[in-house]
SEBAKE-330788 format. One record per residue: x, y, z of N, C-alpha, C in turn; residue in three letters. Coordinates in steps of 0.1 Angstrom, whole numbers, padded with zeros to 4 digits, always signed. Example, Ala and Ser with C-alpha at 12.3 -4.5 7.8 and 13.67 -1.06 7.14 Angstrom:
<sites>
+0132-0057+0078+0123-0045+0078+0132-0033+0078ALA;+0128-0022+0071+0137-0011+0071+0129+0000+0079SER;
</sites>
This chain:
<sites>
+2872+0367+1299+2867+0364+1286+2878+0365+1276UNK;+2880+0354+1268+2890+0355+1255+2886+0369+1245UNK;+2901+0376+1242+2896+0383+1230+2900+0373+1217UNK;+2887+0375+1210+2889+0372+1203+2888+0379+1185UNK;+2886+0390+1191+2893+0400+1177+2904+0401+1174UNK;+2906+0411+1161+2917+0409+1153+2928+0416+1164UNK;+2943+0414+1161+2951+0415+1168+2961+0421+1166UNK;+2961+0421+1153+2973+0425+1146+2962+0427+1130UNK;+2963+0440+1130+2957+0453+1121+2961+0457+1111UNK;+2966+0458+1101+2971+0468+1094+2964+0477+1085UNK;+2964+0488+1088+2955+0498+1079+2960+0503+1070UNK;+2953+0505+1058+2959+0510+1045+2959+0526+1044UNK;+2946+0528+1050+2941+0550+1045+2945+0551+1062UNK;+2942+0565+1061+2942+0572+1075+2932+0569+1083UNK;+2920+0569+1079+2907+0571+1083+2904+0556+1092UNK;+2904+0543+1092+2909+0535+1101+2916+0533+1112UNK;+2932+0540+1109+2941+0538+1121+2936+0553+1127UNK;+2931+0567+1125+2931+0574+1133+2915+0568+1141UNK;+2905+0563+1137+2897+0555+1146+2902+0552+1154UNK;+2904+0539+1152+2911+0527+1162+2919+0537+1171UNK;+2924+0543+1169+2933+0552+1180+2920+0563+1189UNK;+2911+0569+1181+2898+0574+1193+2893+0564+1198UNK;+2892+0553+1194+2889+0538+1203+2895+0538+1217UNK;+2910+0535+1210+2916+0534+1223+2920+0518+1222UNK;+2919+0515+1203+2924+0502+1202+2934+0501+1191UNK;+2943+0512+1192+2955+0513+1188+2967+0504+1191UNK;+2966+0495+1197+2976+0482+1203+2974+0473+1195UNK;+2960+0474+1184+2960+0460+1179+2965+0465+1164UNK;+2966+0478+1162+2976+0482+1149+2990+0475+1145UNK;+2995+0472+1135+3010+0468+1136+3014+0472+1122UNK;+3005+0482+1116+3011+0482+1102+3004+0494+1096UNK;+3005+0510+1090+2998+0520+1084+3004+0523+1070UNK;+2991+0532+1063+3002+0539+1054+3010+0548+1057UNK;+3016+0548+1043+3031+0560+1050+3027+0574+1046UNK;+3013+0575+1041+3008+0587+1041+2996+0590+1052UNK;+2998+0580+1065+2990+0586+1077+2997+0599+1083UNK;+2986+0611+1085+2996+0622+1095+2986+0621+1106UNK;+2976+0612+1112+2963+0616+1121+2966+0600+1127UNK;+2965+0597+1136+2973+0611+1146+2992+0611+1142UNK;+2996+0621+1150+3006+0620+1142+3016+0610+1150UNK;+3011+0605+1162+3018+0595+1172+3020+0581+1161UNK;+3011+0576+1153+3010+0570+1147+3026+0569+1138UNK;+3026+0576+1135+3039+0577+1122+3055+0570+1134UNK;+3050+0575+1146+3060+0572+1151+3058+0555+1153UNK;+3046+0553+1156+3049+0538+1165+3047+0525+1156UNK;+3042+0534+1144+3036+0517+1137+3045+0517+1125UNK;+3047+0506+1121+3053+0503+1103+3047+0506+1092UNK;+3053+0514+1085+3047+0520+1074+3049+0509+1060UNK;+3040+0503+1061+3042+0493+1048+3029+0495+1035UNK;+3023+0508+1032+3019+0505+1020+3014+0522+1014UNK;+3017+0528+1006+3010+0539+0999+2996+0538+1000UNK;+2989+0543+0989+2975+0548+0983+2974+0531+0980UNK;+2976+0532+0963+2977+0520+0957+2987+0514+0956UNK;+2997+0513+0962+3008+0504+0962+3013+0499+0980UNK;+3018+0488+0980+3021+0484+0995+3034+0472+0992UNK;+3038+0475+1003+3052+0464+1004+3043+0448+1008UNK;+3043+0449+1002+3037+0430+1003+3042+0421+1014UNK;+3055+0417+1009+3066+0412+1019+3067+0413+1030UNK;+3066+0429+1034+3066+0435+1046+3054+0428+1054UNK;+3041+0434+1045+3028+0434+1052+3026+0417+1058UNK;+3029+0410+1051+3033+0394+1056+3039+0392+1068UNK;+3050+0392+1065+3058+0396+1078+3055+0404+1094UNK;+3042+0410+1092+3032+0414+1103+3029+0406+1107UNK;+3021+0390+1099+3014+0385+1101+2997+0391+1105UNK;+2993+0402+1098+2983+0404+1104+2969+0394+1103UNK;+2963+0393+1111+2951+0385+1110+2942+0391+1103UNK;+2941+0408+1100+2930+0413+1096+2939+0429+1088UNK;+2939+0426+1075+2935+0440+1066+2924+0449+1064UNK;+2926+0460+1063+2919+0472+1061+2919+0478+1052UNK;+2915+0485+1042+2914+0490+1029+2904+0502+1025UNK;+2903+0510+1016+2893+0517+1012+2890+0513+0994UNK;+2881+0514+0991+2876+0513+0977+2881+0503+0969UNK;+2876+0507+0956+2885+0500+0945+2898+0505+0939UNK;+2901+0515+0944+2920+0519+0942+2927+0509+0954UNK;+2924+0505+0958+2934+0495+0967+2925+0481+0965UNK;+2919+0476+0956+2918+0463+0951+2926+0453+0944UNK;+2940+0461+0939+2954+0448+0933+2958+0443+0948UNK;+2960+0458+0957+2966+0454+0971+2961+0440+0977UNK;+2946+0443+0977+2939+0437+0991+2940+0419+0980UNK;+2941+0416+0968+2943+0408+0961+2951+0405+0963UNK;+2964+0406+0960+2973+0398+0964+2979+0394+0981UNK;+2967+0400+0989+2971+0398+1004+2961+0389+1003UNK;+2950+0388+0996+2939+0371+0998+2947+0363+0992UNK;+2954+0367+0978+2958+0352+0974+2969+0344+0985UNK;+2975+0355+0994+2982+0345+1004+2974+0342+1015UNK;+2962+0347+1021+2956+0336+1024+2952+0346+1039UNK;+2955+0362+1034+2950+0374+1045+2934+0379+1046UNK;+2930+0380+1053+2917+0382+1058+2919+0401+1057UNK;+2912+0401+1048+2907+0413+1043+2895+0422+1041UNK;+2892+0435+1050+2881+0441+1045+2882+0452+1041UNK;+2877+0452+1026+2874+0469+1020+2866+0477+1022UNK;+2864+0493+1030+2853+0499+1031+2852+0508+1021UNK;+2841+0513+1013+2838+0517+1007+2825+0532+1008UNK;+2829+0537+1017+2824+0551+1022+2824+0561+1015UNK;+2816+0567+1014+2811+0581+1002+2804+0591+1014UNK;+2793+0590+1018+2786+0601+1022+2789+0600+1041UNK;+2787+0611+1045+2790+0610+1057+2777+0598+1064UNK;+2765+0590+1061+2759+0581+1068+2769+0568+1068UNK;+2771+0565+1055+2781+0558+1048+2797+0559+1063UNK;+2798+0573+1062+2812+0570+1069+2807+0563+1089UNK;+2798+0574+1090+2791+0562+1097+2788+0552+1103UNK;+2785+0543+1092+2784+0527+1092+2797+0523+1094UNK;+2805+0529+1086+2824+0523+1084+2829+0526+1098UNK;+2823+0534+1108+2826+0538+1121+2824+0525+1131UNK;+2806+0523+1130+2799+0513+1138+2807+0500+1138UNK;+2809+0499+1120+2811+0483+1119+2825+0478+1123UNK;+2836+0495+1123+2847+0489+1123+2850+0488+1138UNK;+2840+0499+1155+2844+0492+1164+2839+0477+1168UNK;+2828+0475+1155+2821+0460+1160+2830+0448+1155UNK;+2842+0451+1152+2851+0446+1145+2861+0443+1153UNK;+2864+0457+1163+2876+0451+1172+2866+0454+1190UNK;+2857+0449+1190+2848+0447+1203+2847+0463+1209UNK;+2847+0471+1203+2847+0482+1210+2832+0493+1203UNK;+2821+0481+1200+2806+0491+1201+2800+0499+1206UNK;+2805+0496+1218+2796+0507+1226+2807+0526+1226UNK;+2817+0521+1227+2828+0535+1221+2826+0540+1209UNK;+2822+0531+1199+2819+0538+1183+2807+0545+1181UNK;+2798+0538+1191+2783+0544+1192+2782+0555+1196UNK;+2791+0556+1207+2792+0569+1216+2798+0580+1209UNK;+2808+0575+1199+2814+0587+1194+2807+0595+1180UNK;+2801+0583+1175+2793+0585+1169+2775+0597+1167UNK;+2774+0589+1181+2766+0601+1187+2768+0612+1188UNK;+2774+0616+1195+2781+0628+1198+2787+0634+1187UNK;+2791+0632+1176+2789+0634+1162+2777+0640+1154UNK;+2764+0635+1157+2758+0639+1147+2749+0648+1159UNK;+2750+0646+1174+2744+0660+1182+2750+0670+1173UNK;+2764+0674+1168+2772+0685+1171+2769+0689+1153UNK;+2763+0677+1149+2758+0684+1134+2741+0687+1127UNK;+2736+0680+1145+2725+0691+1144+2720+0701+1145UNK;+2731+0706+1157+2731+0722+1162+2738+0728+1151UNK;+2744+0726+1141+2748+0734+1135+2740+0736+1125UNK;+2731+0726+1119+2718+0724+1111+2711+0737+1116UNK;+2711+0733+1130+2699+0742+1133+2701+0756+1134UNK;+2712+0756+1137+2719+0778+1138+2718+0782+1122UNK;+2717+0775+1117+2720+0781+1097+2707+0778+1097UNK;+2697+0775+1099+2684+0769+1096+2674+0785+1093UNK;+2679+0792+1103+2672+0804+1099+2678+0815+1088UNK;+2694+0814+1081+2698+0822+1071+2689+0826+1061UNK;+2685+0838+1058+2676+0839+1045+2687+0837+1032UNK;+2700+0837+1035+2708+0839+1021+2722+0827+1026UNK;+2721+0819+1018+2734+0808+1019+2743+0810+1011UNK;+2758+0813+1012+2767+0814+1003+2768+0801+0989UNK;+2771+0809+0977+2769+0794+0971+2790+0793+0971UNK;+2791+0776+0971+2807+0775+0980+2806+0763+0962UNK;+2822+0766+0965+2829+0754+0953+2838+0752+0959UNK;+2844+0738+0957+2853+0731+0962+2860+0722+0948UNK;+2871+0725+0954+2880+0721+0942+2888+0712+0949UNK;+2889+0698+0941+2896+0686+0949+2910+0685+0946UNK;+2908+0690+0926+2924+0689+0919+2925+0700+0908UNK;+2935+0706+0902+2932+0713+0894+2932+0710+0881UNK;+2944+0701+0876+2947+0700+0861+2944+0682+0860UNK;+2933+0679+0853+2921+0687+0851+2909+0688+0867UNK;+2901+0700+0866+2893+0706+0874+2882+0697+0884UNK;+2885+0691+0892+2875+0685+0896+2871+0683+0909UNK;+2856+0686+0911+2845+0693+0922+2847+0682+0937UNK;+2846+0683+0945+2844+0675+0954+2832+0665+0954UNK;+2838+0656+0963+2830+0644+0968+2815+0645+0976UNK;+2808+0634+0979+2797+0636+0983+2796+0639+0996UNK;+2803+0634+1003+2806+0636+1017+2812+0654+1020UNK;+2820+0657+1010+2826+0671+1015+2812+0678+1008UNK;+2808+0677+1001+2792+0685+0995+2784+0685+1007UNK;+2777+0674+1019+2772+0675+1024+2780+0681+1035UNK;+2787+0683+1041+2794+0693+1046+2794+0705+1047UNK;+2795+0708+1032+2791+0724+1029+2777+0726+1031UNK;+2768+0718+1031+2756+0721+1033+2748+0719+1047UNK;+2758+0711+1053+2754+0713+1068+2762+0727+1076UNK;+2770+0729+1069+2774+0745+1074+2767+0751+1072UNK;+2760+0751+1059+2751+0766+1054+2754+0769+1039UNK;+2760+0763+1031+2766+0764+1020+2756+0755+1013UNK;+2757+0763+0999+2749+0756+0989+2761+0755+0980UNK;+2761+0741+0974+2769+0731+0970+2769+0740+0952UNK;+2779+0742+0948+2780+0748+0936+2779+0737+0921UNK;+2788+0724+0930+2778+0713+0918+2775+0704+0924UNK;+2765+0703+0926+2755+0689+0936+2750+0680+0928UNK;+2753+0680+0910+2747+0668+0904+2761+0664+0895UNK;+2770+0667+0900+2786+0658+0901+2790+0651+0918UNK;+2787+0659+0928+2789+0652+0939+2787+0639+0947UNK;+2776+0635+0938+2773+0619+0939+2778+0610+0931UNK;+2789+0615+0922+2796+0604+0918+2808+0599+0924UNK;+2815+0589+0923+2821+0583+0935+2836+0583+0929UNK;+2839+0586+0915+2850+0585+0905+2851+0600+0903UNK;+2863+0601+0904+2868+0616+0903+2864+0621+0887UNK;+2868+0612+0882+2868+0611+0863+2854+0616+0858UNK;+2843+0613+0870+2831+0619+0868+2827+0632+0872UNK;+2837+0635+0883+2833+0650+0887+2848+0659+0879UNK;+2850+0656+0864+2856+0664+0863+2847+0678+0859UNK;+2852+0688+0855+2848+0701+0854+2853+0706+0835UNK;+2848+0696+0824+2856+0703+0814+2859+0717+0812UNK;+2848+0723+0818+2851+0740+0809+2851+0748+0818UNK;+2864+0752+0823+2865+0763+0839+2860+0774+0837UNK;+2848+0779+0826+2846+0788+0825+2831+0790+0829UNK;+2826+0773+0832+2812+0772+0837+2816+0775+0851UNK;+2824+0775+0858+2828+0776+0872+2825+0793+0871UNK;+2825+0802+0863+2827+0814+0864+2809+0818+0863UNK;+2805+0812+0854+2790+0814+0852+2782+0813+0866UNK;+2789+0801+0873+2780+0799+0883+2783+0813+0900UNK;+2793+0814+0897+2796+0824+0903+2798+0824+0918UNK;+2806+0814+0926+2806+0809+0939+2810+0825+0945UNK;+2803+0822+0958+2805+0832+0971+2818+0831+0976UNK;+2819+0815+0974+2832+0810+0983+2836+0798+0976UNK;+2850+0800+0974+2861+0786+0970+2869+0785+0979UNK;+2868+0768+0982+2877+0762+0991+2882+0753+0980UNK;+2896+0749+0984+2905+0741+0976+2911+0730+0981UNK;+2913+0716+0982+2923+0710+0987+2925+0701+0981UNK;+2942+0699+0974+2945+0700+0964+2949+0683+0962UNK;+2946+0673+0970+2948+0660+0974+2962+0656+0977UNK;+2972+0664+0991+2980+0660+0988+2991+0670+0983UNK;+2986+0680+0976+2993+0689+0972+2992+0704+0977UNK;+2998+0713+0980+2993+0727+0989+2985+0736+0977UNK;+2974+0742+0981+2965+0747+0970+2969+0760+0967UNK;+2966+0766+0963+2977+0778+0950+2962+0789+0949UNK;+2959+0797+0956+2947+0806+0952+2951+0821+0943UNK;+2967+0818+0939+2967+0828+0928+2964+0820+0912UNK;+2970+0806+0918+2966+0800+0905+2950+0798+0898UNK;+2945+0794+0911+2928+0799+0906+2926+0814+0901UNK;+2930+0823+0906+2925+0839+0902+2933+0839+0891UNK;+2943+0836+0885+2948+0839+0873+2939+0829+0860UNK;+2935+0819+0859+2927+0815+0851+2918+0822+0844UNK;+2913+0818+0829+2904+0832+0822+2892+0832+0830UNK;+2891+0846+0831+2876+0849+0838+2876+0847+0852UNK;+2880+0842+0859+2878+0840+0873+2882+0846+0878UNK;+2886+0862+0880+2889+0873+0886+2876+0876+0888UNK;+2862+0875+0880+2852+0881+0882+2844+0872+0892UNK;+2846+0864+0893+2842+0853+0904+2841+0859+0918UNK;+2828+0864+0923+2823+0869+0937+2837+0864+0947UNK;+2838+0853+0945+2848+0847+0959+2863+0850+0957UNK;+2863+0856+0941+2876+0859+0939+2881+0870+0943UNK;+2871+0879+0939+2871+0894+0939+2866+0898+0955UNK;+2860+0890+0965+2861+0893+0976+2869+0883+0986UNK;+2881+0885+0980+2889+0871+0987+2884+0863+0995UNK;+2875+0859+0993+2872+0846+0999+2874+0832+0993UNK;+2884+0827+0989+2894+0814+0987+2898+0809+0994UNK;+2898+0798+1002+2906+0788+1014+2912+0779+1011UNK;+2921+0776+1016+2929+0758+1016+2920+0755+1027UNK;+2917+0746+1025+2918+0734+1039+2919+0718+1036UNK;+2936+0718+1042+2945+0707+1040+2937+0694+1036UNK;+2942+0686+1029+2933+0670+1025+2936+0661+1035UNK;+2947+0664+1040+2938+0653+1056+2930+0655+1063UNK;+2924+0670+1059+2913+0670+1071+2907+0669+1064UNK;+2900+0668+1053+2886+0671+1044+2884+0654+1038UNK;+2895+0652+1030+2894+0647+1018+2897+0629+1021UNK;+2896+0625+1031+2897+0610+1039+2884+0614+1045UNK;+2876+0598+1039+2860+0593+1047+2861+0591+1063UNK;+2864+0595+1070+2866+0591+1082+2863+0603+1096UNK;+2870+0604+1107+2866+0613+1119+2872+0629+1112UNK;+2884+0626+1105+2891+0639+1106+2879+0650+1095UNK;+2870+0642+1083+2865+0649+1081+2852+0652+1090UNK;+2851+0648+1099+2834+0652+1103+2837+0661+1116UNK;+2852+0659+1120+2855+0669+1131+2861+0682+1128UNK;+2874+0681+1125+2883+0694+1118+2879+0696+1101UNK;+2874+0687+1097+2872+0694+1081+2855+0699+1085UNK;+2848+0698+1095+2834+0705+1093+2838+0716+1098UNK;+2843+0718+1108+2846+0733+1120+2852+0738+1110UNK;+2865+0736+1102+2870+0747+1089+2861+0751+1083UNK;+2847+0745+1076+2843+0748+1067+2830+0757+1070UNK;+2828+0754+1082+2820+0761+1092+2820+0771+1099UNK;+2835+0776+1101+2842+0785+1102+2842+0795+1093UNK;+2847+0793+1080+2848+0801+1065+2832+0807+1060UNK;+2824+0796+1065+2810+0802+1060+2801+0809+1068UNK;+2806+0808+1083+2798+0816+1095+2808+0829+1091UNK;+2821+0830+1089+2823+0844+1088+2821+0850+1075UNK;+2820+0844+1061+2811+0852+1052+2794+0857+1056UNK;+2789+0847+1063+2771+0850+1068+2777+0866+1077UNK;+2783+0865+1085+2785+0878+1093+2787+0887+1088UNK;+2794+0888+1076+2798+0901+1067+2785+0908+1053UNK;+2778+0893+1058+2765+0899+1047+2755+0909+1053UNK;+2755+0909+1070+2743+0916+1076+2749+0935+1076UNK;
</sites>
């Protein structure tokens, strides 16, 4: 039987090419960003032709790929000026872990590899049932804040929210987490962050290494439960902070880690 999927790939985020590689359709890649580290085989074998929102054009041509990859509307000039030459383009636009999901299904139904996506898929949300279900009996859930950036302050995404809450964590702002624009989940007054009083702050700083003296030195947040009982974590933004496998595998087990061993220290 002819294949007749795409062939030549180029992916713009991480969360794509490190798929296509648990696929096992990593041959039809020819082109990543130069801020993939997942897997890290990747950085070796493929051409790095485009940032976040910027991409070598020229380059990406010169692939000839048959099919582009994309996330959101921050890479919307890119995937524009790859249609106006005449490249077949698709943007996913993934927010909540169902959401990342679909971007899973549709992208092995994309390079003929359904029944692999399905499977992996599955086996995904077994492994976020049992964890539903071990916290299901907590009489007390840590309340967790997640900090994406610092200057200015702003809360995590919807996807990292339900995370915290399939660990066992109650989400410190859950009516900023459904917005999909950072600019909406800012945090004007870091001093409401103190009122609310998290159990636990995790940090990851997009990109940048997160600083948990620089959070405790801020006014008032020495009094902060999670401050004053060191409980503050990095956990790195390639694992969390990309819609894709790395958050639902290594960014849940971190966060589910940090919150099973605060639940232990409460009994």
């Amino acid at each position: 039987m002819l294949d007749y999927y795409p062939k030549k790939i180029v992916c713009l985020t991480d969360e794509t090419t490190e798929m296509l590689y648990l696929l096992g359709e990593q041959h039809r890649i020819v082109g990543i960003s130069g801020y993939t580290v997942r897997p890290p085989e990747a950085r070796k074998e493929k051409a790095k032709v485009s940032a976040f929102t910027s991409a070598k054009i020229d380059e990406i041509l010169a692939l000839q790929p048959d099919l582009v990859l994309g996330f959101s509307d921050l890479q919307a000039d890119i995937t524009y000026e790859l249609i106006k030459k005449g490249i077949s383009v698709h943007l996913f636009n993934q927010r909540s872990i169902d959401e990342i999901f679909q971007m899973i299904l549709m992208l092995g139904a994309m390079v003929g590899a359904e029944a692999k996506a399905q499977k992996w898929v599955r086996e995904q949300q077994e492994k976020i049932a049992k964890i539903k279900q071990e916290v299901s009996t907590w009489e007390k859930r840590p309340k967790v804040y997640f900090e994406e950036w610092y200057e200015p302050i702003i809360t995590g995404i919807q996807w990292v929210s339900e995370l915290i809450t399939i660990a066992g964590g109650e989400e410190c702002y859950p009516e900023l987490s459904n917005h999909s624009l950072a600019k909406k989940r800012i945090v004007a007054e870091p001093l409401d962050v103190v009122k609310r009083n998290p159990d636990i702050i995790i940090g990851s700083w997009c990109g940048r290494k997160f600083r948990p003296d620089k959070v405790a030195d801020r006014e008032g947040w020495s009094e902060i439960n999670a401050v004053k009982n060191n409980q503050v974590f990095e956990i790195k933004s390639t694992y969390i902070l990309q819609p894709g496998p790395a958050a639902l595998t290594e960014g849940l087990e971190q966060i589910t880690t940090i919150i099973n061993n605060w639940h232990k220290h409460q009994k």
